[in-house]
Phi, psi and omega in degrees: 000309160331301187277337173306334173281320167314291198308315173295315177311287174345297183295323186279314160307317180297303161348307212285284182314337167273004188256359186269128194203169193207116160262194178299320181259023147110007208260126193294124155251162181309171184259163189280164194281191194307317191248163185261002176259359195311302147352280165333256150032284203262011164295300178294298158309345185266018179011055172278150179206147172084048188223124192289112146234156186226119197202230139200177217177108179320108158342125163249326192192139123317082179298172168290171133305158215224097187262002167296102219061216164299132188280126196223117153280149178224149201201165210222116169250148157288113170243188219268164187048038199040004168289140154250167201216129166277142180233154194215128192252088172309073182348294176341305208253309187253153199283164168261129177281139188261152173070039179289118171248158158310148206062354188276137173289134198224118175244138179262136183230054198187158187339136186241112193260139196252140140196181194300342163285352190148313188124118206250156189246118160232207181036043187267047177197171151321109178283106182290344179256029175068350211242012157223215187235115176323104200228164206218159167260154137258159162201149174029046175081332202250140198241131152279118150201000000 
């Protein structure tokens, strides 16, 4: 009986401490999934959209900006199992990271649009009308939103 109760508490902590994570403005968000592509993962197969995932992924390639309308960096992430995610960062609403290169880890907060490559990543910023979930990049320690 000791130790099952020992065992939980261990688990209901560990639980607890994963789920407190702090982005720059200081706001509790949910913990990243098990894998940092898992989300992703079943998003994509489940040919899903408009579904908040959070996770993180190895530069592949740096793109132009995309100056059409809102202006967005876009960028080629790797996540697990060689799947990749475009990601398109809204200039506009959020700073641009700067001096983004291939190979740099990029950790991610924001909407997932399914298509057949891979999937495009957006609402990776500060919603100003309050009406969707604030989502953010990390790089080099610094959160973009």
């Amino acid at each position: 009986m000791r130790k099952s109760i020992y065992i939980a508490a261990v688990l209901g902590l560990a639980y607890l401490l994963s789920y407190v994570s702090e982005p720059s403005d200081g706001a509790l968000v949910s913990p990243a999934p098990a894998s940092s592509s898992e989300q992703v993962m079943q998003a994509y197969e489940n040919r899903q959209s408009d579904v908040q995932v959070r996770g993180q992924g190895t530069v592949l390639k740096v793109l132009a900006d995309d100056t059409k309308g809102s202006r967005h960096q876009k960028f080629i992430l790797r996540i697990a199992e060689g799947r990749t995610l475009l990601v398109a960062h809204n200039i506009d609403l959020a700073p641009r990271i700067p001096q983004l290169r291939e190979g740099d880890l990029v950790g991610f907060n924001g909407e997932y649009e399914w298509n057949n490559r891979g999937g495009v990543l957006h609402w990776t910023h500060h919603d100003p009308g309050n009406k969707h979930a604030d989502g953010w990049l990390t790089h080099n320690g610094k959160t973009y939103q």
